[in-house]
RODO-2510 file (C-alpha; in nm, 4 decimals, decimal comma):
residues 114
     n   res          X          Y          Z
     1     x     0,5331     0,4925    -1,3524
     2     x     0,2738     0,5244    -1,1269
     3     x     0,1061     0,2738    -0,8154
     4     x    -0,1754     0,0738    -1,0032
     5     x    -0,2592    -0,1929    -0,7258
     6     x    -0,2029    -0,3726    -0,3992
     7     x    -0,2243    -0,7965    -0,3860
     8     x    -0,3797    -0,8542    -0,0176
     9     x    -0,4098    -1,1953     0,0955
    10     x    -0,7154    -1,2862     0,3291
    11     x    -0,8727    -1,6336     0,4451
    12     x    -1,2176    -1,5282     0,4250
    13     x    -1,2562    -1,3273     0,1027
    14     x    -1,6587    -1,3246     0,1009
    15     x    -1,6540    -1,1865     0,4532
    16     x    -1,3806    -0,9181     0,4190
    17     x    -1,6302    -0,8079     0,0772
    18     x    -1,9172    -0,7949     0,3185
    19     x    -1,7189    -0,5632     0,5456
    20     x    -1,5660    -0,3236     0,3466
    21     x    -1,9167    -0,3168     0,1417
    22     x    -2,1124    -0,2231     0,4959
    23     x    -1,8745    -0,0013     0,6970
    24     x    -1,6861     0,1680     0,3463
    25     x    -1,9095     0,1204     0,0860
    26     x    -1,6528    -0,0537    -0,1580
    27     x    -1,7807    -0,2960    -0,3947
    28     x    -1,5860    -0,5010    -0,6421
    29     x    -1,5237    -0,4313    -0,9845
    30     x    -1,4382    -0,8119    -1,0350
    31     x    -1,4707    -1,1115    -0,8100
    32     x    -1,4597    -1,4790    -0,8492
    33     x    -1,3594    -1,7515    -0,5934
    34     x    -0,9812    -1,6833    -0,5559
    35     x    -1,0000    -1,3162    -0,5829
    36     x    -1,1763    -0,9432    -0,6057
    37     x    -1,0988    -0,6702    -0,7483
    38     x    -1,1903    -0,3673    -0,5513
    39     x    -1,1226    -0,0167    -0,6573
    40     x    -0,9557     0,2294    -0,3630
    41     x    -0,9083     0,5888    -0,5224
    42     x    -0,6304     0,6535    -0,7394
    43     x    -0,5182     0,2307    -0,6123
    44     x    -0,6944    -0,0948    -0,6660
    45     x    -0,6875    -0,3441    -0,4320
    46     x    -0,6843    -0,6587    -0,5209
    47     x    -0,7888    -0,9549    -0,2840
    48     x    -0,6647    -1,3334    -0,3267
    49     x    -0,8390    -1,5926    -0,1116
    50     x    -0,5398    -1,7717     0,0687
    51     x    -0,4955    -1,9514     0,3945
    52     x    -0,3052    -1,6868     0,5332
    53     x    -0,4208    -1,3681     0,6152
    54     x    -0,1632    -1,0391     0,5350
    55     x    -0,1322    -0,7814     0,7584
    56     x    -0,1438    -0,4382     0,6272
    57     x    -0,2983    -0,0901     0,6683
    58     x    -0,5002     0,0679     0,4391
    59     x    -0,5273     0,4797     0,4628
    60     x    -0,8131     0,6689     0,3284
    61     x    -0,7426     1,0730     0,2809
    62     x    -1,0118     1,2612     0,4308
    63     x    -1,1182     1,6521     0,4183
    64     x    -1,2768     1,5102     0,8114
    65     x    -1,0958     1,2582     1,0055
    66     x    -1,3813     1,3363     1,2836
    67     x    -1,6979     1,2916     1,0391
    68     x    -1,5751     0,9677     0,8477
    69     x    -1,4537     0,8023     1,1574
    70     x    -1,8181     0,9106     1,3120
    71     x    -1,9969     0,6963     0,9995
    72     x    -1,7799     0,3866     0,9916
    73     x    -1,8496     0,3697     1,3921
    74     x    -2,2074     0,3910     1,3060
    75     x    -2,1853     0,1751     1,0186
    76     x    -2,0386    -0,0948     1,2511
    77     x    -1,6739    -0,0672     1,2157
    78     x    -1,4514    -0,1227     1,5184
    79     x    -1,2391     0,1635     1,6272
    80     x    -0,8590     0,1046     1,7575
    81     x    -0,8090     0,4563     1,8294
    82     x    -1,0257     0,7451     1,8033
    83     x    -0,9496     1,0983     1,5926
    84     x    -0,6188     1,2425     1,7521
    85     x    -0,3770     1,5160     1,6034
    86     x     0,0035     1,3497     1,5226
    87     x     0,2708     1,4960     1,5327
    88     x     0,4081     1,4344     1,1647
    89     x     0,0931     1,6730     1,0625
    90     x    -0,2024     1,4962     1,0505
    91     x    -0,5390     1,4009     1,2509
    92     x    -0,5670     1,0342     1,1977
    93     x    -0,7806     0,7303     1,3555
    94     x    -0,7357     0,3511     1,3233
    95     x    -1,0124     0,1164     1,2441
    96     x    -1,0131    -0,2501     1,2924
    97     x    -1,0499    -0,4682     0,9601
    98     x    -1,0926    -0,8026     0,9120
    99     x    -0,8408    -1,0645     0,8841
   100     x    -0,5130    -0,8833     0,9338
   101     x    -0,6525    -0,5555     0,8216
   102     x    -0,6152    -0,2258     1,0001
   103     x    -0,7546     0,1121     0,8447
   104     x    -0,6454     0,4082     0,8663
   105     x    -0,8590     0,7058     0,8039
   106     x    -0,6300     1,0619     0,7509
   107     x    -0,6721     1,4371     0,7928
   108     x    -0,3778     1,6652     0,7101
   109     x    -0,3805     1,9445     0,9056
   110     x    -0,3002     2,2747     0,8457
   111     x     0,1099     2,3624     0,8275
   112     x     0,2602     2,5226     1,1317
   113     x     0,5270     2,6609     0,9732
   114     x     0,7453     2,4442     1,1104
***
């Protein structure tokens, strides 16, 4: 088996659409009024309009945690915390979503050895 897709609940569906359209660039594959159907990578994430919104982060892989955090700041996004090495390995930044949304944009870094 392998993941196929992620249910997300959020109270504004056309909104959260609008965002991740401007500041990502992800459209839907499907939508209608209860849900959309957005593809993610190698994930889908599917998004059901509900009166409750579900908090979650979302993590995108990047080969430049600096230059895609740079784009979604110019592209309007809201940042939470700027590019900053971790110590599990990576370079990672957090980006406010809508709703309950957080996103999370990843670097690995190179092994220490360690």
């Amino acid at each position: 088996m392998k993941a196929s897709h992620v249910h997300l609940s959020v109270r504004d569906l056309p909104d959260v659409l609008k965002w991740l359209d401007r500041v990502w660039q992800l459209k839907p594959n499907f939508q209608n009024a209860q849900m959309a159907v957005v593809p993610f990578g190698p994930i889908t994430l599917v998004l059901d309009s509900s009166g409750e919104n579900t908090p979650a982060t979302i993590a995108f892989e990047s080969p430049s945690c600096d230059e895609d955090y740079r784009r979604v700041i110019e592209r309007g996004a809201t940042s939470l915390e700027e590019p900053t090495d971790r110590p599990w390995g990576v370079r990672a930044a957090y980006i406010k979503g809508p709703g309950a949304l957080t996103f999370e944009i990843e670097q690995p870094l190179e092994s220490s050895g360690t």
